[in-house]
ZALO-994888 format. One record per residue (C-alpha): residue in three letters; x, y, z. Coordinates in pm, whole numbers, plus 32768, in hexadecimal, padded with zeros to 4 digits. Layout:
BEGIN
ALAXYZ ...
REM end
This chain:
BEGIN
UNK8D0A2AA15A2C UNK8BCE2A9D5AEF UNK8BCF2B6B5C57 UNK8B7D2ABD5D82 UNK8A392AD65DFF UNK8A262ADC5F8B UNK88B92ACF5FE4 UNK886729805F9C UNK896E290C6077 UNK88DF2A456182 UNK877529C96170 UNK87FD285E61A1 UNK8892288C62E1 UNK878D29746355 UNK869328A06302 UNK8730277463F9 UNK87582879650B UNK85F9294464B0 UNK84E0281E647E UNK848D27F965DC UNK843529416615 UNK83A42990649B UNK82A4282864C6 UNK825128A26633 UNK820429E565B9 UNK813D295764B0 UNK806C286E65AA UNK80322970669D UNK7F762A736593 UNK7ED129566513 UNK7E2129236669 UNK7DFF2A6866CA UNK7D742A996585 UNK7C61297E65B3 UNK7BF429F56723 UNK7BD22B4E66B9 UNK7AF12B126595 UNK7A262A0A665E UNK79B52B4C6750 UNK78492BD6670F UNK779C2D05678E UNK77112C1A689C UNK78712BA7690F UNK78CB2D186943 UNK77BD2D7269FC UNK77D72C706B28 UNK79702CC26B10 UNK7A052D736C3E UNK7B192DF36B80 UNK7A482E846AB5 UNK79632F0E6B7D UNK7AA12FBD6C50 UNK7B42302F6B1B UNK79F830956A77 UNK79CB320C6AB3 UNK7B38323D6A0A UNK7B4B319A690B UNK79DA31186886 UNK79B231DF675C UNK7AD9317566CA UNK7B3830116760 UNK79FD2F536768 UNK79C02F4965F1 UNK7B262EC765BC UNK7AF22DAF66B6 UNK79A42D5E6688 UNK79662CA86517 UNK77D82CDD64DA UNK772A2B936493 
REM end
C-alpha cells in the first residue's frame, strides 16, 4: 500500500494563500533590479544620497550600485 504523500496537497493550499505575495515579490526585484542597473558613474555623481552617504560607504557601495558602461 502506497503512503500518503502530504506536500502536494501543502504546496496547493499555500500556493492559493502565497501567490500574491510570491508574484509581488517577484515584480518588485524585477524593477528594482532594472533601475539599479540603469545607474552610471554619472548618475551617482549628481545624487544627493550619494554624495551624503559617500564618505562611509564609497569604497565599498559605489561599485555595487554603479554598473560601468
Amino acid at each position: 500500500m502506497r503512503k500518503f504523500d502530504p506536500w502536494p496537497v501543502f504546496f496547493k493550499r499555500e500556493w492559493k494563500r502565497n501567490w500574491p505575495f510570491l508574484v509581488g515579490f517577484a515584480v518588485t526585484g524585477t524593477i528594482i533590479t532594472k533601475m539599479s542597473l540603469g545607474l552610471t558613474e554619472e548618475d551617482a555623481k549628481n545624487s544627493p544620497f550619494v554624495q551624503r552617504h559617500k564618505r562611509y560607504y564609497a569604497p565599498m557601495l559605489l561599485p555595487i550600485l554603479i554598473q560601468n558602461p
